[in-house]
TORKOL-4160 file (C-alpha; in steps of 0.2 Angstrom, whole numbers, padded with zeros to 4 digits, m for minus):
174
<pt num="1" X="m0081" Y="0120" Z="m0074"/>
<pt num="2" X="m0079" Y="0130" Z="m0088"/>
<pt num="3" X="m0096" Y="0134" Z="m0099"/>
<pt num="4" X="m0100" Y="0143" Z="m0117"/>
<pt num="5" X="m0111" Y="0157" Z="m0113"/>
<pt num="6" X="m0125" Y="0150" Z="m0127"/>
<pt num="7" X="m0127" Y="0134" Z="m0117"/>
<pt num="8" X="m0138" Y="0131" Z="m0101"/>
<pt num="9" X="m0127" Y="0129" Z="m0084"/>
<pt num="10" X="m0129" Y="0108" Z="m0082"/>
<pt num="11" X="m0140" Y="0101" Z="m0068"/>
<pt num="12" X="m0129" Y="0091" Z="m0056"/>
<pt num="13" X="m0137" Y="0079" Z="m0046"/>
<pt num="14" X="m0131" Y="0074" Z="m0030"/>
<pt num="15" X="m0137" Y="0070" Z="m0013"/>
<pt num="16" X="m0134" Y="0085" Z="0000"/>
<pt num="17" X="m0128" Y="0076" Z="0012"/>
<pt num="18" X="m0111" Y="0074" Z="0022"/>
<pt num="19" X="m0111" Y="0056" Z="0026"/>
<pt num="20" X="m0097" Y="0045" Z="0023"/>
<pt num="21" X="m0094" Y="0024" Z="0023"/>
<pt num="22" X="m0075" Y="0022" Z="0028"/>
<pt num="23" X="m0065" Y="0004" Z="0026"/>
<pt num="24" X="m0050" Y="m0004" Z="0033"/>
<pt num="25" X="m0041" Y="m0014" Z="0019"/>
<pt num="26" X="m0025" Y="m0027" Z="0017"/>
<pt num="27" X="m0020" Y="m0037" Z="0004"/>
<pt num="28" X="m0010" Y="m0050" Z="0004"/>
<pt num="29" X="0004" Y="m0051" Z="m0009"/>
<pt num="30" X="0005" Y="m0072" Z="m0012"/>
<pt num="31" X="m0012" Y="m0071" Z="m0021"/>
<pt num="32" X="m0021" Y="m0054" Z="m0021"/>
<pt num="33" X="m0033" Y="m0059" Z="m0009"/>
<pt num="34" X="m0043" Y="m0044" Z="m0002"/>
<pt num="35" X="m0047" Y="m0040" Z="0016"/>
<pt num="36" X="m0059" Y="m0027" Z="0022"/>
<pt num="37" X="m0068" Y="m0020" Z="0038"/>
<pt num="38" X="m0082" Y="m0007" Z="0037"/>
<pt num="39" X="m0082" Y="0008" Z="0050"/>
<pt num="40" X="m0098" Y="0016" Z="0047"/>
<pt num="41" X="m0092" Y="0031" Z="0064"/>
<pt num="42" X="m0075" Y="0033" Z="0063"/>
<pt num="43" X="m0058" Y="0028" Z="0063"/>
<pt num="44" X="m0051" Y="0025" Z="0080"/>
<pt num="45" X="m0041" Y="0013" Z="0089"/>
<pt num="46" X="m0052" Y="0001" Z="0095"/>
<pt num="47" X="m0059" Y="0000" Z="0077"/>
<pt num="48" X="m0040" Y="m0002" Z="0071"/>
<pt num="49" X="m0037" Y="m0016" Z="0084"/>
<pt num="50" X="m0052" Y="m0024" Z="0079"/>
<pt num="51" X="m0045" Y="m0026" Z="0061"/>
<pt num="52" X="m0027" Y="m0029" Z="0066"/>
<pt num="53" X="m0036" Y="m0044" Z="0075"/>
<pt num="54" X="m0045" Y="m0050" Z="0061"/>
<pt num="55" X="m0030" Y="m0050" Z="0049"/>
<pt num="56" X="m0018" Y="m0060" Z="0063"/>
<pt num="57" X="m0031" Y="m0072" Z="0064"/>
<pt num="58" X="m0034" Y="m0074" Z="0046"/>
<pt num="59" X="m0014" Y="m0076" Z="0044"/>
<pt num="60" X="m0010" Y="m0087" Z="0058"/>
<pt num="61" X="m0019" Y="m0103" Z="0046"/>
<pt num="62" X="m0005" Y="m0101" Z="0033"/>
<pt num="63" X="0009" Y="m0101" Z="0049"/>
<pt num="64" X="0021" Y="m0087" Z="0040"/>
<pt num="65" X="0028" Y="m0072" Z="0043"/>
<pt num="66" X="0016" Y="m0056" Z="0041"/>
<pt num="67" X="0022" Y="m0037" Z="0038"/>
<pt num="68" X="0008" Y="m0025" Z="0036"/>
<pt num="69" X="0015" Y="m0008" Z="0028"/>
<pt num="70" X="0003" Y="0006" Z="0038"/>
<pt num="71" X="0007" Y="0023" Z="0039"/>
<pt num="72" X="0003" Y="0034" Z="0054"/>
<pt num="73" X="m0012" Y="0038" Z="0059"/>
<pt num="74" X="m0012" Y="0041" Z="0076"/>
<pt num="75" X="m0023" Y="0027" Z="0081"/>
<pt num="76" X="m0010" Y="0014" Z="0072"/>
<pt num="77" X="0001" Y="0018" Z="0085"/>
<pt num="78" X="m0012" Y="0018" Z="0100"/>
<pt num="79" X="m0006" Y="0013" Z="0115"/>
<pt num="80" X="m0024" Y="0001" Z="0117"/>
<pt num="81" X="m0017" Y="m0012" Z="0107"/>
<pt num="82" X="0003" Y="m0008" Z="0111"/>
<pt num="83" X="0005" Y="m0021" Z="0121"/>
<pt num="84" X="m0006" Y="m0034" Z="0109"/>
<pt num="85" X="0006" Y="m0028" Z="0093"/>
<pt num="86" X="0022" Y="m0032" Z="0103"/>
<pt num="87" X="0017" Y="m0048" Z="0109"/>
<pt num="88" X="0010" Y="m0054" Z="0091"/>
<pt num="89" X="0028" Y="m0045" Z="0083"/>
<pt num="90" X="0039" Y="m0059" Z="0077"/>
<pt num="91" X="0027" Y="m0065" Z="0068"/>
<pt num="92" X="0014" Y="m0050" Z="0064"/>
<pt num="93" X="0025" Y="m0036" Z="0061"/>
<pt num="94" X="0017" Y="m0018" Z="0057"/>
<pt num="95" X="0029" Y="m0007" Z="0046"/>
<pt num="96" X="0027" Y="0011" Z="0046"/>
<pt num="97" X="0028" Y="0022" Z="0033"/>
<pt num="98" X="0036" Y="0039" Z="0034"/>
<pt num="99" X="0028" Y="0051" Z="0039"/>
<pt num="100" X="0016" Y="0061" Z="0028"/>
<pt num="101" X="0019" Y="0049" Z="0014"/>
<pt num="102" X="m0001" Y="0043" Z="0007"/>
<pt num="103" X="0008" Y="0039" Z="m0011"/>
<pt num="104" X="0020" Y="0027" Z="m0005"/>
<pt num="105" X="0007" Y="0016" Z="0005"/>
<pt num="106" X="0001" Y="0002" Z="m0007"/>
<pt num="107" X="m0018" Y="0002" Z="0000"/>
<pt num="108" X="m0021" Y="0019" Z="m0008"/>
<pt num="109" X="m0020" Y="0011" Z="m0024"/>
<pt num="110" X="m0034" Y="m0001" Z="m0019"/>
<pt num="111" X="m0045" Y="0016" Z="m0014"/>
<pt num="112" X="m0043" Y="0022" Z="m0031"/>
<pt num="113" X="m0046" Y="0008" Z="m0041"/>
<pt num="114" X="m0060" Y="0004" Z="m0031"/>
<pt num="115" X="m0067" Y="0020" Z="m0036"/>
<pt num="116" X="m0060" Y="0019" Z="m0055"/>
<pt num="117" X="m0069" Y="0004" Z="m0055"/>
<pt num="118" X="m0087" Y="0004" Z="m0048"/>
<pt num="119" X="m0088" Y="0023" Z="m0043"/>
<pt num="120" X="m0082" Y="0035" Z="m0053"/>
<pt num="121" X="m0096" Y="0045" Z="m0062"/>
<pt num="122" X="m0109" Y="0037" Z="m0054"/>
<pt num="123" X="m0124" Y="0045" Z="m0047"/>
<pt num="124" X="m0129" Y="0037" Z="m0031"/>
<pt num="125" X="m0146" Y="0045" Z="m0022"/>
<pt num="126" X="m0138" Y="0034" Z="m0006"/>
<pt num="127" X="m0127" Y="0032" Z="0006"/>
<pt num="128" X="m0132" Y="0012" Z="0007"/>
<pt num="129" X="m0131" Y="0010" Z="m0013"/>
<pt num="130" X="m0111" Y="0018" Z="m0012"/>
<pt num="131" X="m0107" Y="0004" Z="0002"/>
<pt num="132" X="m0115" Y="m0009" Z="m0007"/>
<pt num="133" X="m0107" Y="m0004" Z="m0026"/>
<pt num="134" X="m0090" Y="m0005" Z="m0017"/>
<pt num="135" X="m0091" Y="m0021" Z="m0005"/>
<pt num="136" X="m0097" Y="m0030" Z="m0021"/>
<pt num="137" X="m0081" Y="m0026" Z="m0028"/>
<pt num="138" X="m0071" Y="m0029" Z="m0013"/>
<pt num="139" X="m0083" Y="m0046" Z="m0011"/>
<pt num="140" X="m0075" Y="m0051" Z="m0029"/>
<pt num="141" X="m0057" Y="m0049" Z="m0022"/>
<pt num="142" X="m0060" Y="m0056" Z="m0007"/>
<pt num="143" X="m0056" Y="m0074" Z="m0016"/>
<pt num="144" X="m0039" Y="m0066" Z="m0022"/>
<pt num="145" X="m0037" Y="m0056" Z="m0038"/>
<pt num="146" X="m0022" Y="m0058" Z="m0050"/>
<pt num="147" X="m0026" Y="m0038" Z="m0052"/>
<pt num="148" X="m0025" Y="m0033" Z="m0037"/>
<pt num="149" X="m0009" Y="m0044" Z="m0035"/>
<pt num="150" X="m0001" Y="m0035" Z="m0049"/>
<pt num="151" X="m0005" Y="m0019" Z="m0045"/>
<pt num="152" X="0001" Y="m0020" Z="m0024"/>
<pt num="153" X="0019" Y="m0031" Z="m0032"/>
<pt num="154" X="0023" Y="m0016" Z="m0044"/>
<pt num="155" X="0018" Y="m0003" Z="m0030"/>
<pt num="156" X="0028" Y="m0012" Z="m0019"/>
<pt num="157" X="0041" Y="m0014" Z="m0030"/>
<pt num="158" X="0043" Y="0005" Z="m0032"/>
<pt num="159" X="0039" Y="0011" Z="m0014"/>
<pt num="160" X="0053" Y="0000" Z="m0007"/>
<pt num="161" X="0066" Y="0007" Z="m0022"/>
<pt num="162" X="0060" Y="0024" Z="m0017"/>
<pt num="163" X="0062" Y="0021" Z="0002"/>
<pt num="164" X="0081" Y="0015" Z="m0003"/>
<pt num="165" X="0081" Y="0031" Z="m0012"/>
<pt num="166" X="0076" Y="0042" Z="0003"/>
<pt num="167" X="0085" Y="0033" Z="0015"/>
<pt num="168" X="0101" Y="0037" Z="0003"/>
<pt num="169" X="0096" Y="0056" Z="0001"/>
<pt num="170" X="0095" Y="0058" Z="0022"/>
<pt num="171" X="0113" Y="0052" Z="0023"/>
<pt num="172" X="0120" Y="0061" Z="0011"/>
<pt num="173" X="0113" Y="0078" Z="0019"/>
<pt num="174" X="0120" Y="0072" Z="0032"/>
């Protein structure tokens, strides 16, 4: 941060700490209903399982067809819950994104407009105070949100354009 040399250096205030709150998060499409798991240790995949389980049995009421797009973090492809995904495929598919890929996966947006929203510039002295400021917000989606909708459709819209795109440019190098 850049300074004129007549003005005092600004104080930042922040809490020296390293400590992090991370979240599992779907969305479903039909209504912008909004899914979330805390992991307060790390990601892993028994913690993925545990999610993957909770959005099966969260979509088996509605009796359609689920895709979840994901990409690959190694525990998404664990072989703890291999033999679970294969028997729930027909009907609870994961698809993978490519490889090294975070812009074209539709939850990053979420992530960012989560802290757009309700943390961006926001001093918070806590841990406890960021995990409450953001499950507030994602307790407001959980009941579907036409914002959230819009935003995952139009992502989706252009990641699978994109996909086409890169599928197109493999051939042709080909």
């Amino acid at each position: 941060m850049w300074v004129p040399p007549e003005v005092r250096e600004p104080v930042l205030l922040h809490a020296p700490t390293r400590k992090s709150v991370g979240y599992f998060g779907a969305v479903r499409l039909r209504d912008g209903k909004f899914i979330y798991a805390r992991e307060e240790d790390k990601f892993n995949a028994q913690s993925c399982w545990q999610f993957l389980k909770q959005l099966r049995q969260k979509s088996l009421r509605s009796n359609k067809r689920v895709v979840i797009i994901i990409d690959n973090a190694k525990y998404h492809h664990a072989l703890l819950h291999k033999a679970w995904r294969e028997e729930a495929m027909p009907r609870f598919k994961l698809d993978f994104l490519p490889p090294y890929s975070p812009e074209l996966n539709p939850i990053e947006r979420v992530w960012k407009l989560t802290r757009r929203l309700c943390l961006h510039n926001v001093y918070f002295p806590k841990l406890d105070e960021v995990r409450e400021t953001a499950e507030r917000q994602f307790d407001q989606w959980s009941g579907g949100s036409s914002t959230l909708k819009k935003t995952m459709c139009d992502h989706i819209d252009t990641q699978l354009f994109m996909s086409s795109y890169i599928s197109q440019c493999k051939i042709a190098r080909y």
